[in-house]
Structures are given as C-alpha cells and as structure tokens.
C-alpha positions as CSV (number, residue, x, y, z in Angstrom):
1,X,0.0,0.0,0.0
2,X,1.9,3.3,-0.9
3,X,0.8,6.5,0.5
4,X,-0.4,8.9,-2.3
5,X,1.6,11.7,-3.6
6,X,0.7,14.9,-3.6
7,X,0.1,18.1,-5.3
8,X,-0.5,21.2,-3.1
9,X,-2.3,24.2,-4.9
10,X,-0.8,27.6,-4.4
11,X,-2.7,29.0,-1.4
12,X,-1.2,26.3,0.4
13,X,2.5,27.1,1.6
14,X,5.3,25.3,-0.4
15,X,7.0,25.2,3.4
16,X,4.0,22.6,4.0
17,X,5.4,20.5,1.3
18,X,8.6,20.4,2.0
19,X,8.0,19.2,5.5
20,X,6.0,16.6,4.2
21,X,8.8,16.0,2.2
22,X,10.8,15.4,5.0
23,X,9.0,13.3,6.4
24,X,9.1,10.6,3.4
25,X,6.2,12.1,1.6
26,X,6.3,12.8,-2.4
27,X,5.0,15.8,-2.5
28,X,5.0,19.1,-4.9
29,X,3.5,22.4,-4.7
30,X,2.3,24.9,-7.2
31,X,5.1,27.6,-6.4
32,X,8.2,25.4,-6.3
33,X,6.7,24.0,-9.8
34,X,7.0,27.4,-11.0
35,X,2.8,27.2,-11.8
36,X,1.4,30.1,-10.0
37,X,0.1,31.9,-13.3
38,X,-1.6,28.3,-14.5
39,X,-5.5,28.3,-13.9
40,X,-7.0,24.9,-11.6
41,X,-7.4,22.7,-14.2
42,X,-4.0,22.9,-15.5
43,X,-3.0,23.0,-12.3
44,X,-5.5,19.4,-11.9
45,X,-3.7,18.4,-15.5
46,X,-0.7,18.2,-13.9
47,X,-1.2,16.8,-11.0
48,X,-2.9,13.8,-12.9
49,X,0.1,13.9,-15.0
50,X,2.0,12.6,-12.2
51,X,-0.7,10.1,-10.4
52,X,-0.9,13.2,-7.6
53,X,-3.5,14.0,-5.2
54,X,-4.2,17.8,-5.7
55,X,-4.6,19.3,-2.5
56,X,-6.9,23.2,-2.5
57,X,-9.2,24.8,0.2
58,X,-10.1,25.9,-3.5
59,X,-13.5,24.0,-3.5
60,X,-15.4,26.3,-6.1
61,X,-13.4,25.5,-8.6
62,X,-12.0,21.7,-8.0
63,X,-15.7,20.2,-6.9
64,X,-17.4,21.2,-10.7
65,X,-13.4,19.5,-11.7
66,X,-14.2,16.4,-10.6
67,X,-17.7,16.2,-11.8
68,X,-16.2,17.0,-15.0
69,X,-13.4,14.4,-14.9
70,X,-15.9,11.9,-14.1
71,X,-18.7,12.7,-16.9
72,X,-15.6,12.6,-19.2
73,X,-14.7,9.4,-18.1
74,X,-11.3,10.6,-17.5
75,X,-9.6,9.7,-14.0
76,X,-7.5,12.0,-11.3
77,X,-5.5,10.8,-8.6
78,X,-7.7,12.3,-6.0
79,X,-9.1,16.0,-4.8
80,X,-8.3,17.0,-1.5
81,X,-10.2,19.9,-0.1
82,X,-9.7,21.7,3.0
83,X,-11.0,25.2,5.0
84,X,-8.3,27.8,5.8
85,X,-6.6,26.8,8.4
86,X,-2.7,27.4,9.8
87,X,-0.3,25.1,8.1
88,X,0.7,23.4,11.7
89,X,-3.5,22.2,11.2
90,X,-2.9,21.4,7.8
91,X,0.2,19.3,8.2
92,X,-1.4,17.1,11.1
93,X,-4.9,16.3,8.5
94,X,-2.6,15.4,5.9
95,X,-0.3,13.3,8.1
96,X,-3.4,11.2,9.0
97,X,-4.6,11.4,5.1
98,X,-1.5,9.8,4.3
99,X,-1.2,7.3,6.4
100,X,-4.8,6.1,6.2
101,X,-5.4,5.8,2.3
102,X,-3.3,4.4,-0.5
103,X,-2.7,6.4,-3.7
104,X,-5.1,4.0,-5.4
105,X,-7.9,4.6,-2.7
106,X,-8.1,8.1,-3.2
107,X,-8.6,7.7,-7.2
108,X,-11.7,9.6,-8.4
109,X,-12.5,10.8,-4.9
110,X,-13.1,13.9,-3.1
111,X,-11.9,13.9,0.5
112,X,-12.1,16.7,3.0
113,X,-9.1,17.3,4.8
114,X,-11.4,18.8,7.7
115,X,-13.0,15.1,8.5
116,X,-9.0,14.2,9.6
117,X,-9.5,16.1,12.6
C-alpha cells in the first residue's frame, strides 16, 4: 500500500510540502513548480500527469473539476479539499490522510481534509 503523492495548490504554503517532504512524503507544490500563473485545471492536468492528489481549500473550482473528470470518463488521482486553516492544522490532516489511504484509494474521490481532525 503506498501512501499517495501529492500536489498542493498555491494557497497552500510550499514550506508545507517540503515538510511533508521530510518526512518521506512525495510531494509538490504549485510555487516550487513554477505554476502560480496556471489556472485549476491545468493546475488538476498536472497533477494527474503525475498520479498526484491535488490538494486546495479551492472547492469552487475543484468540486465542478471532478464532476467534470468523471462525466468525461477521465480519471485524477484524488481531490483533496480543506478550509483555511494554519499550516501546523494542515500538516497534522494530511499526516493522518496519508497514512490512512493508499494512492489507489483516493482515485476519483473527493476527501475533505477537515474530517482528519
């Protein structure tokens, strides 16, 4: 079971990644990938170009994504959706995230980072 990389969006804080990095994690964000001027779904394209999770409190734009993806028939590597919150908050629901689903049990889903209280 391998945990599932990730792909944070750029209202989350690249210093998240990289101590999720640190940690053993794969993960990217938007502003170390040089991707801040790219709109969501490019943002979703590349992310599913590398079998990531994308990771946004962005749920305006990400939820009518996946309904997309899925009416398409196309597949994503998983949305994960949070509320603002302090990156300390952040890192602690993704730490559980991680280590409770596999990359291929997030596929096609939705999760919100705010149930890994």
């Amino acid at each position: 079971m391998s945990p599932p990389k990730l792909h944070l969006n750029e209202h989350l804080s690249w210093h998240l990644a990289e101590q999720l990095r640190k940690l053993g994690f794969d993960v990217t964000s938007t502003i170390e990938s040089g991707m801040l001027e790219d709109d969501d779904q490019a943002q979703l394209a590349f992310a599913v170009s590398q079998q990531r999770a994308i990771v946004s409190i962005n749920h305006k734009h990400f939820t009518p994504l996946h309904e997309q993806y899925l009416a398409e028939g196309k597949e994503h590597w998983g949305i994960i959706l949070s509320t603002e919150e302090p990156t300390p908050v952040l890192r602690r629901r993704l730490l559980r995230l991680l280590n409770t689903f596999s990359a291929d049990e997030l596929k096609n889903e939705i999760r919100w980072l705010n149930d890994f209280k």
